[in-house]
N, C-alpha and C positions, 0 to 999 in steps of 0.2 A: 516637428511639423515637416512632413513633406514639400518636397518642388514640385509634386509631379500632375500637381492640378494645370488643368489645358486651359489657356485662353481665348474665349469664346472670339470667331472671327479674328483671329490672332495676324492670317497675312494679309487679309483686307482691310485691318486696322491701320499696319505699316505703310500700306500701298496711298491709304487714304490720309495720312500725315504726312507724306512724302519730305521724308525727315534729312536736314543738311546736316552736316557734321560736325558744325559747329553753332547750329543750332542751341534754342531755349527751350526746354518742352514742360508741360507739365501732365502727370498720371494722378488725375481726381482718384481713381479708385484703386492703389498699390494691390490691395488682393493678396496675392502670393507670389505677383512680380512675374509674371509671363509676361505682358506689355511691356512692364518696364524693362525687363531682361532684352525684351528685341527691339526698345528706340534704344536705349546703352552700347546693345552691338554694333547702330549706325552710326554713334557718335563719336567726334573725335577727341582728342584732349583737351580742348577747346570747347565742345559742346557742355549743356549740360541737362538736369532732370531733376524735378521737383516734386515726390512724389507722395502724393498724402492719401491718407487711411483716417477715420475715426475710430479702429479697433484696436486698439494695445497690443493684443496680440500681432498681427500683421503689422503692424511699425517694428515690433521687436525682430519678426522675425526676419523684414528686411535689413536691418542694418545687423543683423548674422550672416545674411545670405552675400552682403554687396559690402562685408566691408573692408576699410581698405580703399575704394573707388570713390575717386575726389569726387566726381562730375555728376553725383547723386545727392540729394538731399530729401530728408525724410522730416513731413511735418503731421504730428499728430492733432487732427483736426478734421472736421466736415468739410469738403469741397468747397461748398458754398462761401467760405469763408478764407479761398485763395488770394482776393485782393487784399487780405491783412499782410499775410504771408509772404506775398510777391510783388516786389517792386520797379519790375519792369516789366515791357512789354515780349510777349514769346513768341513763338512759332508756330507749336500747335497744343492741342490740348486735350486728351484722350478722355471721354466719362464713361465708365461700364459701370452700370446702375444695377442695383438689387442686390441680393445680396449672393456673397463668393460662395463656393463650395465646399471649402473647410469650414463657414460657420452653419452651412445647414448640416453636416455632417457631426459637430459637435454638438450631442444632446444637452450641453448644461446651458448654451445657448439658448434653448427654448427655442429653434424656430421650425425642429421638426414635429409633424406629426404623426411619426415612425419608430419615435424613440420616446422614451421618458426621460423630462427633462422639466425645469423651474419654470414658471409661466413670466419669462425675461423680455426674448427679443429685440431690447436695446443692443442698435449696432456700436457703440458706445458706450461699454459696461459702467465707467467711471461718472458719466453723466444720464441726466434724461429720468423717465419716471418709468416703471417696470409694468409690463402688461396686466400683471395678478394687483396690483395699485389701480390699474386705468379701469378692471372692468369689476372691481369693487367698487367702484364709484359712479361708474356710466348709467344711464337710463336706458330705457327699450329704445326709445325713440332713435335717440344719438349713435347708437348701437347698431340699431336697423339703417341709421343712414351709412354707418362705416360702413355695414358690410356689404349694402345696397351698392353704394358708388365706387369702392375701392375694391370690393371683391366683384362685381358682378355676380351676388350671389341672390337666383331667381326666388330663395325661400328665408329672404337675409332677415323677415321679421320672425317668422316660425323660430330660425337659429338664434335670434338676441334674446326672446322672452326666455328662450330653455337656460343659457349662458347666464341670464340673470336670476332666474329663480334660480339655477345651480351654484352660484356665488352664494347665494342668500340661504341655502340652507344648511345643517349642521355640518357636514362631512367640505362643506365647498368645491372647488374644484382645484385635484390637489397638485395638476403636472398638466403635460401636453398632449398625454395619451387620455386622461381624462377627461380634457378640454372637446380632443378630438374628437372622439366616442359621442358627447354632448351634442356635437355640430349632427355628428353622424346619425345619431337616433331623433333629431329633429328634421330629419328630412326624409319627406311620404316618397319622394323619387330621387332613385339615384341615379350618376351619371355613369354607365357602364365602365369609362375609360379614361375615369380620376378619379382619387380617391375623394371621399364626402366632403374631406376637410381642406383640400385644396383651393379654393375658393374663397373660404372664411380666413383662412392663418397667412395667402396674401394680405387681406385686408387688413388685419387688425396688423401686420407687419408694420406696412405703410401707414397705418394709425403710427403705431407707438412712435414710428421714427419721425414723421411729418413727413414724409418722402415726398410728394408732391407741393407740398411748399419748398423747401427745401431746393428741388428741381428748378423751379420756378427762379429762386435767389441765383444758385446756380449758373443757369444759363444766362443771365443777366452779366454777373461778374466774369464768365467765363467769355463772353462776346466783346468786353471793355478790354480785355486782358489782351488780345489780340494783336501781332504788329499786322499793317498793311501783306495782303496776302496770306497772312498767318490761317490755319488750318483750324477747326472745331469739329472732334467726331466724339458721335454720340451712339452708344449703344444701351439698348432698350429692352426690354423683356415680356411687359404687357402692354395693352391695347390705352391704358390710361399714361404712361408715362409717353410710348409713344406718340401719340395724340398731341400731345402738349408740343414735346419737339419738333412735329413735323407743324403744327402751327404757326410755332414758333422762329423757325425758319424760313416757313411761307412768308410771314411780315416781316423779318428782316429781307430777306431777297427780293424784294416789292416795294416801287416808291410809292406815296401815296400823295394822289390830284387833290384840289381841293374845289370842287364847280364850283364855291360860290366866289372863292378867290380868282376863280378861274388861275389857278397857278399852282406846281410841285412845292407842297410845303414839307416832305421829304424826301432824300435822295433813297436806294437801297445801301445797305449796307454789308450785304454778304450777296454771296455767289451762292446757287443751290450745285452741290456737287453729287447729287442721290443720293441713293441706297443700295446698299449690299445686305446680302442674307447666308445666312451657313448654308454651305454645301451639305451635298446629302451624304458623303463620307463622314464629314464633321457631326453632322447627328446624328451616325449608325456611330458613332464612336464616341460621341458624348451628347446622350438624349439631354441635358438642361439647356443645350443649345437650338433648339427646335426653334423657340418662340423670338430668338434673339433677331433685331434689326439694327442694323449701322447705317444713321444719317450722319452726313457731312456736309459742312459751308466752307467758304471760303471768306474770307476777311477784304471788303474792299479798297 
Protein backbone atom coordinates (compact mmCIF):
# COMPACT_ATOMS: atom_id res chain seq x y z
CA UNK A 1 0.00 0.00 0.00
CA UNK A 2 1.20 3.31 -0.77
CA UNK A 3 1.60 6.66 1.62
CA UNK A 4 1.14 8.79 -1.13
CA UNK A 5 -2.65 9.44 -0.90
CA UNK A 6 -3.20 13.40 -0.04
CA UNK A 7 -5.35 14.43 2.78
CA UNK A 8 -8.18 16.24 1.77
CA UNK A 9 -7.74 19.91 3.57
CA UNK A 10 -4.74 18.51 5.35
CA UNK A 11 -3.39 22.33 6.72
CA UNK A 12 -6.72 23.59 7.56
CA UNK A 13 -7.52 20.50 9.33
CA UNK A 14 -4.11 21.26 11.62
CA UNK A 15 -4.93 24.95 11.73
CA UNK A 16 -8.53 23.97 12.91
CA UNK A 17 -7.42 21.46 15.81
CA UNK A 18 -4.80 23.82 16.96
CA UNK A 19 -2.93 20.87 18.36
CA UNK A 20 -0.77 21.21 21.86
CA UNK A 21 1.90 18.83 22.38
CA UNK A 22 1.00 17.28 24.87
CA UNK A 23 -2.27 17.02 23.96
CA UNK A 24 -5.11 13.87 23.50
CA UNK A 25 -6.43 13.64 19.93
CA UNK A 26 -8.43 11.32 18.20
CA UNK A 27 -8.39 10.53 14.13
CA UNK A 28 -12.14 8.94 13.60
CA UNK A 29 -11.06 8.15 10.11
CA UNK A 30 -7.00 6.64 10.11
CA UNK A 31 -7.33 6.33 6.11
CA UNK A 32 -3.75 6.06 5.12
CA UNK A 33 -2.59 8.41 8.00
CA UNK A 34 -2.05 11.80 6.33
CA UNK A 35 -3.95 13.54 9.31
CA UNK A 36 -2.60 11.32 11.58
CA UNK A 37 1.03 11.77 10.32
CA UNK A 38 0.57 15.77 10.76
CA UNK A 39 -1.25 15.88 14.58
CA UNK A 40 1.95 13.14 15.49
CA UNK A 41 4.34 15.81 14.03
CA UNK A 42 2.95 18.32 16.58
CA UNK A 43 3.00 16.22 19.38
CA UNK A 44 5.33 15.64 21.93
CA UNK A 45 6.26 12.58 23.89
CA UNK A 46 3.75 13.37 26.22
CA UNK A 47 1.10 13.92 23.59
CA UNK A 48 -0.90 11.31 22.18
CA UNK A 49 -3.43 9.85 19.22
CA UNK A 50 -6.08 7.43 18.92
CA UNK A 51 -6.76 6.43 15.75
CA UNK A 52 -9.38 4.24 14.38
CA UNK A 53 -10.51 2.77 10.90
CA UNK A 54 -13.32 0.03 10.49
CA UNK A 55 -11.15 -1.30 7.40
CA UNK A 56 -8.58 -4.14 8.30
CA UNK A 57 -6.65 -3.17 5.77
CA UNK A 58 -5.99 0.50 6.92
CA UNK A 59 -5.35 -0.48 10.76
CA UNK A 60 -2.76 -2.95 9.30
CA UNK A 61 -1.31 -0.70 7.34
CA UNK A 62 -1.07 1.85 10.10
CA UNK A 63 0.61 0.01 12.52
CA UNK A 64 3.37 -0.81 9.55
CA UNK A 65 3.68 2.65 8.82
CA UNK A 66 3.94 4.24 12.67
CA UNK A 67 5.33 1.44 14.34
CA UNK A 68 7.53 1.63 16.97
CA UNK A 69 5.69 5.17 17.93
CA UNK A 70 4.36 4.86 21.52
CA UNK A 71 2.04 7.95 21.31
CA UNK A 72 -0.21 6.32 18.63
CA UNK A 73 -2.82 3.82 19.17
CA UNK A 74 -4.88 2.01 16.57
CA UNK A 75 -8.48 0.76 17.15
CA UNK A 76 -10.18 -1.24 14.73
CA UNK A 77 -13.76 -0.12 14.92
CA UNK A 78 -16.54 2.46 13.61
CA UNK A 79 -15.92 5.93 14.92
CA UNK A 80 -19.29 5.93 16.34
CA UNK A 81 -18.25 3.74 18.71
CA UNK A 82 -15.13 5.85 20.25
CA UNK A 83 -16.73 6.28 23.78
CA UNK A 84 -16.13 2.28 24.16
CA UNK A 85 -12.62 2.81 23.26
CA UNK A 86 -11.85 6.08 25.11
CA UNK A 87 -11.72 6.91 28.38
CA UNK A 88 -11.02 10.24 28.89
CA UNK A 89 -11.60 13.22 27.81
CA UNK A 90 -9.40 14.92 24.50
CA UNK A 91 -8.63 17.71 22.77
CA UNK A 92 -9.67 17.47 19.56
CA UNK A 93 -11.24 15.15 17.25
CA UNK A 94 -10.66 15.00 13.45
CA UNK A 95 -13.85 13.12 11.28
CA UNK A 96 -13.20 12.79 7.39
CA UNK A 97 -16.15 11.05 6.28
CA UNK A 98 -16.78 8.92 3.08
CA UNK A 99 -14.94 6.91 1.81
CA UNK A 100 -10.55 7.13 1.28
CA UNK A 101 -8.98 6.79 -1.85
CA UNK A 102 -7.22 3.53 -1.68
CA UNK A 103 -10.69 1.72 -1.26
CA UNK A 104 -12.31 3.46 -4.22
CA UNK A 105 -9.39 2.55 -6.09
CA UNK A 106 -9.42 -1.01 -5.17
CA UNK A 107 -11.97 -2.84 -7.50
CA UNK A 108 -12.53 -5.95 -5.03
CA UNK A 109 -13.94 -3.37 -2.80
CA UNK A 110 -16.86 -2.99 -5.04
CA UNK A 111 -17.31 0.65 -4.75
CA UNK A 112 -16.04 1.65 -8.16
CA UNK A 113 -17.86 2.03 -11.07
CA UNK A 114 -14.89 2.10 -13.29
CA UNK A 115 -13.65 -1.21 -12.56
CA UNK A 116 -14.93 -4.68 -12.07
CA UNK A 117 -15.29 -5.56 -8.87
CA UNK A 118 -17.87 -7.87 -6.24
CA UNK A 119 -21.14 -6.08 -5.46
CA UNK A 120 -19.40 -5.58 -1.51
CA UNK A 121 -19.09 -2.03 -0.37
CA UNK A 122 -18.93 -2.80 3.16
CA UNK A 123 -16.28 -0.30 4.74
CA UNK A 124 -15.98 -3.29 7.16
CA UNK A 125 -15.14 -6.42 5.14
CA UNK A 126 -15.35 -8.53 8.31
CA UNK A 127 -18.78 -7.30 9.42
CA UNK A 128 -22.05 -5.89 8.02
CA UNK A 129 -24.34 -7.33 5.13
CA UNK A 130 -22.96 -7.13 1.33
CA UNK A 131 -24.64 -4.91 -1.34
CA UNK A 132 -25.36 -8.21 -3.77
CA UNK A 133 -27.39 -9.65 -0.14
CA UNK A 134 -29.18 -6.05 0.22
CA UNK A 135 -30.42 -5.61 -3.30
CA UNK A 136 -31.56 -9.25 -3.61
CA UNK A 137 -33.87 -8.65 -1.10
CA UNK A 138 -34.81 -4.91 -1.40
CA UNK A 139 -38.21 -3.81 -2.99
CA UNK A 140 -38.76 -0.85 -5.59
CA UNK A 141 -40.10 1.01 -3.30
CA UNK A 142 -37.20 1.07 -0.43
CA UNK A 143 -34.84 1.09 -3.25
CA UNK A 144 -36.36 4.16 -4.84
CA UNK A 145 -36.30 5.78 -1.41
CA UNK A 146 -32.45 4.90 -1.07
CA UNK A 147 -31.57 6.23 -4.14
CA UNK A 148 -34.16 9.24 -3.91
CA UNK A 149 -32.69 10.63 -0.48
CA UNK A 150 -29.08 9.43 -0.43
CA UNK A 151 -28.29 9.70 -3.92
CA UNK A 152 -30.26 12.73 -5.03
CA UNK A 153 -30.94 10.63 -7.96
CA UNK A 154 -33.85 12.73 -10.14
CA UNK A 155 -34.67 9.21 -12.01
CA UNK A 156 -34.04 6.98 -8.67
CA UNK A 157 -37.42 5.02 -9.32
CA UNK A 158 -36.75 4.37 -13.31
CA UNK A 159 -32.99 3.00 -11.73
CA UNK A 160 -34.53 0.69 -8.81
CA UNK A 161 -37.31 -1.15 -10.94
CA UNK A 162 -34.25 -1.86 -13.72
CA UNK A 163 -31.76 -2.99 -10.60
CA UNK A 164 -34.47 -5.10 -9.47
CA UNK A 165 -35.87 -6.76 -12.28
CA UNK A 166 -31.96 -7.29 -13.01
CA UNK A 167 -31.27 -9.14 -9.78
CA UNK A 168 -34.35 -11.17 -10.65
CA UNK A 169 -33.55 -12.42 -13.68
CA UNK A 170 -31.39 -15.35 -14.96
CA UNK A 171 -27.89 -13.98 -15.65
CA UNK A 172 -28.45 -11.19 -12.38
CA UNK A 173 -26.19 -8.64 -11.85
CA UNK A 174 -22.84 -10.03 -11.74
CA UNK A 175 -20.20 -7.01 -10.65
CA UNK A 176 -20.08 -3.18 -10.46
CA UNK A 177 -19.61 -2.73 -14.02
CA UNK A 178 -22.75 -4.58 -14.55
CA UNK A 179 -24.44 -2.86 -11.88
CA UNK A 180 -23.29 0.36 -13.47
CA UNK A 181 -24.27 -0.07 -17.05
CA UNK A 182 -28.04 -1.09 -15.30
CA UNK A 183 -28.20 2.51 -13.51
CA UNK A 184 -26.83 3.87 -16.94
CA UNK A 185 -29.26 2.34 -19.36
CA UNK A 186 -32.14 3.31 -17.06
CA UNK A 187 -31.71 6.66 -17.58
CA UNK A 188 -33.54 8.74 -20.66
CA UNK A 189 -31.11 11.78 -19.67
CA UNK A 190 -27.68 12.10 -18.86
CA UNK A 191 -25.75 14.39 -16.96
CA UNK A 192 -22.96 15.57 -19.34
CA UNK A 193 -20.30 15.91 -16.42
CA UNK A 194 -20.82 12.72 -14.31
CA UNK A 195 -20.78 9.60 -15.07
CA UNK A 196 -24.59 7.79 -14.94
CA UNK A 197 -23.69 5.98 -11.97
CA UNK A 198 -22.41 8.46 -9.69
CA UNK A 199 -25.29 9.35 -8.02
CA UNK A 200 -26.83 5.79 -7.44
CA UNK A 201 -23.34 3.93 -6.12
CA UNK A 202 -23.32 7.09 -3.47
CA UNK A 203 -26.40 5.99 -2.48
CA UNK A 204 -26.51 2.64 -2.13
CA UNK A 205 -22.77 3.21 -0.46
CA UNK A 206 -24.40 5.16 2.32
CA UNK A 207 -27.14 2.25 2.33
CA UNK A 208 -24.86 -0.54 2.85
CA UNK A 209 -22.89 1.20 5.42
CA UNK A 210 -25.69 3.22 7.41
CA UNK A 211 -23.50 6.24 6.97
CA UNK A 212 -25.90 8.72 8.12
CA UNK A 213 -27.13 6.96 11.09
CA UNK A 214 -23.89 6.28 11.98
CA UNK A 215 -22.92 10.15 11.56
CA UNK A 216 -25.67 10.87 13.66
CA UNK A 217 -24.20 8.41 16.67
CA UNK A 218 -21.19 9.91 15.90
CA UNK A 219 -21.35 13.32 16.51
CA UNK A 220 -23.15 12.60 19.50
CA UNK A 221 -20.28 10.57 21.14
CA UNK A 222 -17.76 12.78 19.58
CA UNK A 223 -19.28 16.15 21.35
CA UNK A 224 -19.40 14.19 24.95
CA UNK A 225 -15.73 13.26 24.44
CA UNK A 226 -14.71 16.67 24.45
CA UNK A 227 -12.39 18.54 27.35
CA UNK A 228 -13.55 22.21 28.04
CA UNK A 229 -12.22 24.11 24.88
CA UNK A 230 -11.50 20.80 23.18
CA UNK A 231 -11.79 21.16 19.26
CA UNK A 232 -14.40 18.98 16.76
CA UNK A 233 -13.72 19.23 13.00
CA UNK A 234 -15.64 17.61 10.62
CA UNK A 235 -15.13 16.99 7.05
CA UNK A 236 -17.91 16.22 4.67
CA UNK A 237 -18.14 15.30 1.07
CA UNK A 238 -22.07 15.67 0.13
CA UNK A 239 -24.79 17.96 0.56
CA UNK A 240 -26.64 15.20 2.95
CA UNK A 241 -23.79 14.50 5.46
CA UNK A 242 -23.09 18.13 5.29
CA UNK A 243 -26.44 19.20 6.12
CA UNK A 244 -26.73 17.27 9.18
CA UNK A 245 -23.26 18.71 10.62
CA UNK A 246 -23.89 22.02 9.99
CA UNK A 247 -27.40 21.57 11.79
CA UNK A 248 -26.02 19.93 13.93
CA UNK A 249 -23.72 22.40 15.25
CA UNK A 250 -26.20 25.22 14.72
CA UNK A 251 -28.04 23.65 17.86
CA UNK A 252 -25.20 22.89 19.81
CA UNK A 253 -23.83 26.70 19.46
CA UNK A 254 -27.46 27.93 20.40
CA UNK A 255 -29.15 28.16 23.73
CA UNK A 256 -32.58 27.46 23.64
CA UNK A 257 -35.45 30.16 25.44
CA UNK A 258 -38.31 28.65 26.49
CA UNK A 259 -41.67 31.49 26.30
CA UNK A 260 -43.62 29.60 28.24
CA UNK A 261 -41.05 29.27 31.05
CA UNK A 262 -40.15 32.45 30.24
CA UNK A 263 -36.58 31.09 30.93
CA UNK A 264 -33.02 29.39 29.23
CA UNK A 265 -33.74 25.86 29.57
CA UNK A 266 -30.33 25.33 27.84
CA UNK A 267 -27.04 26.81 27.74
CA UNK A 268 -24.80 26.54 24.15
CA UNK A 269 -22.48 24.12 24.31
CA UNK A 270 -19.89 24.71 21.55
CA UNK A 271 -18.49 27.77 19.70
CA UNK A 272 -19.19 27.85 15.92
CA UNK A 273 -15.66 28.19 14.44
CA UNK A 274 -16.77 27.92 10.47
CA UNK A 275 -15.68 26.54 7.52
CA UNK A 276 -13.02 26.08 5.32
CA UNK A 277 -13.03 24.64 1.78
CA UNK A 278 -9.90 23.30 -0.62
CA UNK A 279 -8.07 25.55 -2.33
CA UNK A 280 -8.26 25.67 -5.94
CA UNK A 281 -4.40 24.30 -6.07
CA UNK A 282 -5.73 21.51 -3.88
CA UNK A 283 -8.34 20.54 -6.48
CA UNK A 284 -6.33 20.97 -9.69
CA UNK A 285 -4.26 18.55 -7.82
CA UNK A 286 -6.52 16.28 -6.33
CA UNK A 287 -10.16 16.55 -8.15
CA UNK A 288 -12.07 14.19 -5.17
CA UNK A 289 -11.49 17.21 -3.12
CA UNK A 290 -13.69 19.53 -4.97
CA UNK A 291 -16.87 18.72 -3.02
CA UNK A 292 -15.06 18.42 0.43
CA UNK A 293 -16.13 21.12 3.57
CA UNK A 294 -14.49 21.52 6.97
CA UNK A 295 -16.86 22.53 9.78
CA UNK A 296 -15.48 23.11 13.29
CA UNK A 297 -16.75 23.86 16.94
CA UNK A 298 -15.28 24.55 19.86
CA UNK A 299 -16.02 22.80 23.08
CA UNK A 300 -17.48 25.26 25.76
Amino acid sequence: MSDNHAPVLFQECMDALAIRPDGVYIDGTFGRGGHSAGILAQLGEQGRLIAFDQDTQAIAYGQQRFEGDARIRFVHANFARMAEYVDTLVDGILLDLGVSSPQLDNAERGFSFMQSGPLDMRMDTQNGVTLATKLANVSVDELTHVLKVYGEEKFARRIAVAIVEAMASERGIVDTLALAQVIADAQPVKDKYKHPATRAFQALRIWVNDEMGVLRNVLDSAVNQLKPGGRLAVISFHSLEDRMVKQYFRDLSRGRYDDALRQVVSEPRMKSLGKRFPSLEETEQNPRARSAILRVVESL
